[in-house]
Each structure stands twice: as C-alpha cells, then as structure tokens.
C-alpha positions, 0 to 999 in steps of 0.5 A: 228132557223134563222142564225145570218145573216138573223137574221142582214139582217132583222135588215138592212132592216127594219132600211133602209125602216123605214128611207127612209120612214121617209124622204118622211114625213113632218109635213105639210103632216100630218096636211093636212091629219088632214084636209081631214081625210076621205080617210085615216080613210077608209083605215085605218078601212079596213087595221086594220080591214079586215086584221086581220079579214081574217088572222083569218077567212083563218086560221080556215077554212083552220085548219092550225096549231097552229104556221102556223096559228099564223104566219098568223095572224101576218102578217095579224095585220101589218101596211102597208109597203113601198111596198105598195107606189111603186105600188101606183107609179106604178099603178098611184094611190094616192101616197101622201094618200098612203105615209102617211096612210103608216106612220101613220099606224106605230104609229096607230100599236102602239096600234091597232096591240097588240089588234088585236093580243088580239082578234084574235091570242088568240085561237092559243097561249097557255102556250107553245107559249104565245103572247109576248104583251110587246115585240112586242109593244117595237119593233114598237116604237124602229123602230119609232126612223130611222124614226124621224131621217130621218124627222129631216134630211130632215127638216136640209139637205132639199129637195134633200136628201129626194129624195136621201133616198127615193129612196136608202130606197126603192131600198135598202129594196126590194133588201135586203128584195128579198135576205132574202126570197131567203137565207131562203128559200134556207138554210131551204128548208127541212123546207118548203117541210112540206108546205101544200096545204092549207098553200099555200092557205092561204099566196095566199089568204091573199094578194089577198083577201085583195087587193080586199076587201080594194078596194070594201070598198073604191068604196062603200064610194064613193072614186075616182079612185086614192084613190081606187086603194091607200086603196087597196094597203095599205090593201093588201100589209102589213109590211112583214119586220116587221112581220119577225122583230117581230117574230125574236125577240119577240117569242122563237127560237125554234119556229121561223122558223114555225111562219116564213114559211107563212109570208115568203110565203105571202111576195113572194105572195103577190108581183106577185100579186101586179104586176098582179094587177098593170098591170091590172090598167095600161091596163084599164088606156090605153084603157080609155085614147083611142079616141072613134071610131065614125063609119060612118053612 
C-alpha cells in the first residue's frame, strides 16, 4: 500500500500537470485542429490503438502475472502526457499538433481508455480484481476540471500567465513526478527485487516499441517530418501520472503496489529512451543541415 505521501504527491502532480496543460489551450487551437484533423486522427488511431494492443501482446507472450500484466495494460490505455510536449520541443518536432493531441486525448480517454481496458484488461481481471469501470472514467473527468480553469484564466489573465503556467507545470510535474518514482522505489525496494526479467522487458519494450510504431504509421500516411517525430512522442510516451492516479484510487490497497511496479518501471524507461530518441533527431537535424562538400574534379 502507497503511503499517504505518495498517495499526495501523486494528487500534486497530476493537478499541476493538468493545469499548466490547460494554460497551453485556447478554443482557436481546437477549431483549427477541427479544420486540419488529418494528422491528429493518425495520432490519435495509433495512440489509442497500438498502445493497447502492445500493452496486451508483451503481456501474453511475456506470461506476466495477472496484477503485473494488468498494470501494463493500464499504462498502455492512457492518453498522452505533457512529457511527450518537452520532447516535441526538444527534438524540433510539431509542438502545436503535439499540445492539442495531448489535450484532446484526455477527453477522447473519457470513453476510449475503459473500452480499451474492456477489450484487453479482461483476461487478466476476475472476482478478485475486477475493473473498476466506474471509477476510473469518474477520475478522467474529475481531472478535466484544473484544466477548464487554467483555460478560463488564461482567457481572463492573458498571454503571460500562460507562459508562466506552462513552464511552472511542466518543471513542476517532472520534479515532483522524478521524486515519486525515487520514494517508491527507495520505501519498497524489497517489493521491486521480485521484478523479473521479463517485467523489465516489458516496461522497456512498451515505450520504445511504441515510439516506433507511431513513428512508421505516421512516415506510411504520408506525414512530413515535424508531425512524424510528434505522433511518435504522443504514442510512445503516455500519462504515466494518470496511470499511478487511476490505480491509486480506483483499485483495492491491498493490491496497489504490484499494479504499481511496471507502470513505475515504464516511467523510469521510457523517459531514457525519449532522451536517446531526442538526440538521434537532433544529430541527424545537424548533418542535414551541413553544406554538401563538392570535391574538386
């Protein structure tokens, strides 16, 4: 069982992600993603369905145990994160597709994250752990509300509080989501020696494989570079404080800390290879930008 601490810093975080989201968003943003839905609809297909899909396929070929597995595919069914915008900042991909995919895909979670769970958490649940449907849609909306109010300030408070918020929500959210993960790990050390190789595998292979996924559905549909390298992120990198949210207060206790242990794993994963990632882009941004050398005949 979580400690009330953790059980509050997760609270902190999501709350102070959300909000600094909800100050990158204005209605205009959403009308104009209305108007040019192609790229977001791509994205958005991939993140909902490859994500889930993978989460599924690594956890019966991997054979993980029930509560492991179920974890997985939690983490798997989450919308994209904010993360996923400082490495579209990062690695000069499209910041503005990647904000709004980010955003939207909160409310599309709404209804797309239970049906997932419906599809492909089934064969892991039973009488003992069932899927608390109710629950965890009652958690997405509640976590909708900072950021209606950051939208609403934004619109009263103008221009320079949304940078302000942006920036605090974003620093803030990493810092505090890097010390849970840290205190998790550190009070319940003994829990995470039961890890297994093919665990690890999983949380390894979830983020990765994804990032690539998105990244080939976007290159076959015909998407220019930017928005490549955007879909990739936004499939790759998902909600991994909503996931902890979610399974904090929608399962049992008694069986937090094992539904905890991959999505925990995947958070630490996935953020190493975002960064590997990122630097690839950045080096092959360089030597594209290097004058060709014509040798003298």
């Amino acid at each position: 069982m979580l400690s009330p601490l953790e059980t509050s810093l997760i609270a902190l975080l999501l709350i102070v992600l959300m909000f600094g989201m909800g100050a990158t968003l204005t209605w205009p943003r959403f009308q104009e993603l209305a108007r040019h839905p192609r790229a977001f609809l791509i994205g958005t297909a991939s993140q909902f369905g490859w994500m889930p899909l993978l989460a599924f396929a690594l956890a019966k070929l991997l054979e993980l145990p029930s509560e492991a597995a179920l974890g997985l595919i939690v983490m798997g069914t989450c919308p994209g994160g904010t993360t996923s915008n400082l490495f579209a900042h990062l690695a000069r991909a499209d910041v503005a597709l990647s904000i709004s995919m980010t955003a939207a895909s909160k409310v599309l979670g709404i209804v797309l994250m239970p049906l997932c769970l419906y599809v492909y958490a089934r064969p892991f649940s039973g009488a003992a752990l069932p899927i608390p449907y109710g629950d965890i849609v009652k958690t997405l909306v509640v976590l909708l509300v900072p950021v209606a109010i950051a939208m609403l300030l934004r619109k009263r408070l103008g221009e320079r509080f949304a940078a302000i918020a942006e920036k605090t929500g974003s620093l803030a959210g990493l810092a505090v989501l890097v010390a849970l993960v840290a205190i998790s790990v550190v009070r319940n050390a003994d829990v995470f020696k039961t890890l297994t190789a093919p665990m690890i595998l999983a949380a390894a292979l979830l983020g990765s494989v994804g990032m690539l996924l998105g990244s080939f559905v976007a290159r076959l549909n015909g998407l220019p570079t930017p928005q490549r390298r955007t879909v990739s992120f936004e499939t790759g990198i998902q909600n991994s404080p909503l996931c902890f949210a979610i399974l904090v207060t929608a399962f049992p206790s008694a069986n937090q800390l094992e539904l905890l242990k991959l999505p925990l794993l995947y958070a630490l994963f996935v953020l190493l290879e975002a960064v590997i990632v990122t630097a690839a882009y950045r080096v092959l941004d360089a030597r594209a930008s290097q004058p060709a050398v014509i040798n003298p005949a």
